[in-house]
N, C-alpha and C positions, 0 to 999 in steps of 0.2 A: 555452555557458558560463553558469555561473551567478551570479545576481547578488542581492545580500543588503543592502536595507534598514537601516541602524543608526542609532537615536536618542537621544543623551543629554545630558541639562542641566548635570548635577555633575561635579564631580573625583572623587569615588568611581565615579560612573558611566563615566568616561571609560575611567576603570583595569578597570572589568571588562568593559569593553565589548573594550578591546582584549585583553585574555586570551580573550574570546567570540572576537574572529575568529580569536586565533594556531588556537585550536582546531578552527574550521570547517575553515580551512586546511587545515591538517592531516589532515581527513577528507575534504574534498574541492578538489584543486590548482583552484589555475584560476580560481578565487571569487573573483569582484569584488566590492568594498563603497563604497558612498556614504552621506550620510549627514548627519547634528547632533553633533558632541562635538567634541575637545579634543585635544591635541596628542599622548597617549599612544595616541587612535584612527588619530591619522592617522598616528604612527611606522609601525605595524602595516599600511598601506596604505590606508586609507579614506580616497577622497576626500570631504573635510569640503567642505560646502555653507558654512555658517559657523561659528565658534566664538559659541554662546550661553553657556559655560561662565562667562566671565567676568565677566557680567550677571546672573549668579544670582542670586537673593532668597529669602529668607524671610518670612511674613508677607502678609498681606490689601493693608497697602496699602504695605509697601516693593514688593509685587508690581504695583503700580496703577502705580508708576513708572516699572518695566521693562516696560510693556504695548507701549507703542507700538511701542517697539523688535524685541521677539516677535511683535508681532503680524505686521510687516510680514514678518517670518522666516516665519511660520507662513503665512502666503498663497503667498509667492513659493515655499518650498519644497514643499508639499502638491503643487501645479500639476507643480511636478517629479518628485515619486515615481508619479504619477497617469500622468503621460506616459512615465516609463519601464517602470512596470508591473516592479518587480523579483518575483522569485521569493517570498521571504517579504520579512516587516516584523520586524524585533527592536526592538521599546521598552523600556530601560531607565532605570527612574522618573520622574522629572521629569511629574509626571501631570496638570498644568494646562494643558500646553501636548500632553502623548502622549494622552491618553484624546481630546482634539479630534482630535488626528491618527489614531485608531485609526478614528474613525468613519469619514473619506474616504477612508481605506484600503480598509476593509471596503466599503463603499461602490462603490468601485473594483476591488473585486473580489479583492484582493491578501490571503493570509493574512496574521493579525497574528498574530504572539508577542509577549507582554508579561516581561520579565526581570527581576526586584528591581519584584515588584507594588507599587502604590500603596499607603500604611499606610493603607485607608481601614474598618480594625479598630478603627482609634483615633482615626478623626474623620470627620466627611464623610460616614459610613456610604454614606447613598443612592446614592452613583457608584457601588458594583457592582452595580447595575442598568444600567450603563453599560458598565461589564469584560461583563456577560454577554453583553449585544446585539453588539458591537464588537472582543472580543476572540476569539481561536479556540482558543489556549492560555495558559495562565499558569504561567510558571517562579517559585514563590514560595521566597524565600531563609532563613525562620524557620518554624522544626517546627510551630507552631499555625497556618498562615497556610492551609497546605493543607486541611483541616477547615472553617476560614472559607470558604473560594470555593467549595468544593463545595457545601454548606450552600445556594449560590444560583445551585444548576446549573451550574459552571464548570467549566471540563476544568481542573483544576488540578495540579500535580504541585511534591512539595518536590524541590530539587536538592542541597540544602545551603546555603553560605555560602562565598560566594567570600570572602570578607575570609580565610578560613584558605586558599587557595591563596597570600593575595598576602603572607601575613605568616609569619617565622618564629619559632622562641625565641629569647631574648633570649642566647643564650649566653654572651659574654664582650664582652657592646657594655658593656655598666655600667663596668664596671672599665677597657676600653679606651677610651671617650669621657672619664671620668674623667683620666686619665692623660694625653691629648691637650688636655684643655683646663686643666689643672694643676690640678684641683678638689680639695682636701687630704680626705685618707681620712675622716677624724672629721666631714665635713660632710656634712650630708642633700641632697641633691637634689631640687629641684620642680619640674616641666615646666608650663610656662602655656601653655594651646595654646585662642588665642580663636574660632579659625573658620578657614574655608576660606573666605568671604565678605566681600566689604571692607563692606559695614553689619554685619555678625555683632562684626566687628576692632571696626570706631568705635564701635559700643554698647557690646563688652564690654571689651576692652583698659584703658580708664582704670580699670572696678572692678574688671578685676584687679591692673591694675600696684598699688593701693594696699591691695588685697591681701596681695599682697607684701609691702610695706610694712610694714604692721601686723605681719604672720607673723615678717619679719625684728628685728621690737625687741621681739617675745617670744623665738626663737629665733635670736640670732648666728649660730650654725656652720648654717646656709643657703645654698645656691647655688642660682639661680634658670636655668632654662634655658629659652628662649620657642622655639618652633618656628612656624615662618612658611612659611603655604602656599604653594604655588607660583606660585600667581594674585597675590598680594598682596607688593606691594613693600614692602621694607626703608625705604622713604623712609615709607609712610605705616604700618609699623609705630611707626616712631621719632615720625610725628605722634599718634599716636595714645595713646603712650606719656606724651608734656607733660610735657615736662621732663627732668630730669637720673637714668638708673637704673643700675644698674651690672646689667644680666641679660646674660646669654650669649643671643644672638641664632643659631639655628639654622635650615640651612636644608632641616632631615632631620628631618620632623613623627615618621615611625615611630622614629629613634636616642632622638627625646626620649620616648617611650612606652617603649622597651625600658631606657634608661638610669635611669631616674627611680624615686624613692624615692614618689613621690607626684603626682600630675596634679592642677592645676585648671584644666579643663575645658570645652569648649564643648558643649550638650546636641547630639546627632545620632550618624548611624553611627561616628563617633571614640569613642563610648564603648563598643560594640561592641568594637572593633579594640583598645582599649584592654585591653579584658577580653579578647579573646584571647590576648595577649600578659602578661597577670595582675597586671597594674600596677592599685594602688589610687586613687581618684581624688575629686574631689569635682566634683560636676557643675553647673555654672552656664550661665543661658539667661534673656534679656529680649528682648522686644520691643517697640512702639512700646506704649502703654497703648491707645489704639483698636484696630491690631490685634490685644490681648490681649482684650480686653471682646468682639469680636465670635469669637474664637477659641474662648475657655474655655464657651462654651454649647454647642459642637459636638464637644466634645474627650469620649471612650469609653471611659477611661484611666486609672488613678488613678497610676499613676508615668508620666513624663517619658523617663528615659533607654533606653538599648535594650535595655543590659545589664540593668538592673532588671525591664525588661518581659519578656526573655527568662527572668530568674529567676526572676519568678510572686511576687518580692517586693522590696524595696527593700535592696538589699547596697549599695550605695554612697552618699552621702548625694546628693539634689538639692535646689539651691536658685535656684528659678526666678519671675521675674520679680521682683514686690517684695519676696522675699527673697534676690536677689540682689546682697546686700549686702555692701560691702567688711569691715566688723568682723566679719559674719554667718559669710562666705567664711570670713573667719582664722582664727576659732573653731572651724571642724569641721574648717577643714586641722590646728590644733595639735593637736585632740582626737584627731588619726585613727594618731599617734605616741605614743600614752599607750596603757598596759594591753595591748598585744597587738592591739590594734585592726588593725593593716596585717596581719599575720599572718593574722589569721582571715579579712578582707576577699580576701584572696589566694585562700585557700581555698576560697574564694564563687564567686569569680569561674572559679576550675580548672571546679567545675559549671555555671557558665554555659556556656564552653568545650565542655566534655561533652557537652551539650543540643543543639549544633548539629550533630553528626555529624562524618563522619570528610571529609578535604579533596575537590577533587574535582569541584566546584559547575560550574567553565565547564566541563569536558571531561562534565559529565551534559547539562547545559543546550546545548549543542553537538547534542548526540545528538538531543534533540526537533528542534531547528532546521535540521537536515540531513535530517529524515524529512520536515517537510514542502518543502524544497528538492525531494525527489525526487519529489513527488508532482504538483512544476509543469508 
């Protein structure tokens, strides 16, 4: 019987990671899986080692908080993938703590595949001298990504983008969300969706709530709809909030993306998904100002969002770090309702869509990972 390695730190990771095994399944019965992720891995049958999902970070030294914690994860676990010697290794992102583990892997003799490569196109560069030694193949999810890793001898191959397996059109969610939560026709709708992360929530949540604010005493007929990830409770959404707001609290991150006139925005794969779905947005992201000063020297990038990086230009506004400001915010969300602006933004974002290819991504990505299953 075969047994298959899965690692992942994120809630986007979790979700393609278990779309990854429905897939293996499926090509080959029988497949055991163990592993690092989060509750959608383990619906799918992976015995989860521990849930890291919920301790995720972003940043230099929100990440120096979660060390101890990983770290102790990342010794006791390594010892165990070592000892059972699975068939292959599948790393999906989380590359602070996966590129360690690819080394002991490899090491141990075990194939690694790497699935949703590490962005280190857009910062960090040096660690794919790390992918090369340590990794055997690389499933990369964006069209230019494959070009990068071969460039540095890497067995690389594009799959596509699993975000279009897990997402569909927005068909009649607008107008039925509308209508389920009595939001009156003539009013615009704005999704605030602050992160997947409870420091992402408490950094950003208060500049957008007032946000809102300002948006709402230029524009009355606004209905505000906040989507709250699954990880983060409504208790410390509403702390984080401070005070008295009247937003629709939702607990369906993608209804608020398909239903919405307009998003403001957490920077990360949400903006992606966002633009697959072709909702216009305005993109906001801060971090600690030490983690930013030691960041922005290593950053290979001149936009922020995914959507914008996958455009090759800037189609949705970003405003990151210290211009992540609440009047700043307001400003480019009214401006983006004036002249046709959503319109065309819309339009932008269909080629973004376009760029990625056709659905598809875990049943390719599957295929490499079963080839080398069979070769154990």
């Amino acid at each position: 019987m075969s047994e298959v390695l899965v690692v992942s730190g994120e809630s986007s990771g979790d979700l393609h990671g278990a779309s990854l095994v429905r897939e293996i399944k499926e090509r080959v019965p029988g497949t055991t899986f163990f592993g690092l992720g989060g509750e959608k891995m383990e619906a799918e049958g992976v015995e989860i080692y521990r849930d890291v999902i919920k301790h995720a970070a972003v940043g230099i030294i929100e990440g120096l908080i979660s060390y101890p914690r990983l770290a102790t994860t990342f010794f006791g676990f390594a010892s165990e993938a070592c000892r059972r010697k699975p068939d292959v290794a599948v790393l999906i992102d989380f590359p602070e703590f996966n590129l360690r583990l690819a080394k002991r892997l490899k090491r141990a003799g075990i194939p690694v595949v790497y699935y949703v490569c590490p962005q280190i196109w857009a910062w960090r560069t040096y660690r794919v001298h790390e992918m090369a030694r340590y990794v055997d193949k690389s499933l990369v999810i964006l069209p230019f990504e494959e070009q990068f890793y071969r460039r540095y001898g890497i067995d690389a191959s594009y799959v596509g983008n699993p975000i279009l397996d897990t997402l569909r059109s927005p068909d009649d969610v607008k107008a039925t969300l509308r209508e389920d939560l009595g939001i009156p026709a003539h009013h615009k709708l704005i999704g605030l969706l602050p992160g997947s992360r409870r420091k992402e929530v408490e950094r950003l949540m208060p500049i957008i709530a007032q946000s809102a604010r300002l948006i709402k005493a230029r524009m009355p007929n606004v209905t505000f709809i906040l989507g709250r990830a699954s990880k983060i409770s409504e208790k410390k959404i509403r702390k984080s909030l401070g005070g008295e707001h009247d937003f629709i609290i939702c607990d369906d991150v993608y209804n608020v993306m398909k239903s919405s006139d307009l998003l403001i925005i957490a920077s990360g794969t949400a903006t992606l998904e966002a633009a697959v779905i072709g909702t216009p947005m305005v993109v906001v992201y801060k971090v600690s100002p030490l983690t930013w000063f030691l960041f922005i020297g290593l950053l290979r990038v001149k936009n922020y969002a995914l959507c914008n990086i996958v455009a090759g230009s800037r189609v949705v506004p970003e405003l990151i770090q210290w211009r992540a400001m609440p009047w700043l915010i307001a400003r480019r969300s009214l401006e983006m309702f004036e002249n046709g602006v959503l319109d065309h933004t819309r339009r932008s974002l269909e080629r973004v869509r376009e760029k990625l290819g056709p659905p598809g991504a875990s049943a390719r990505a599957a295929e490499h990972i079963v080839s080398y299953m069979r070769r154990a």
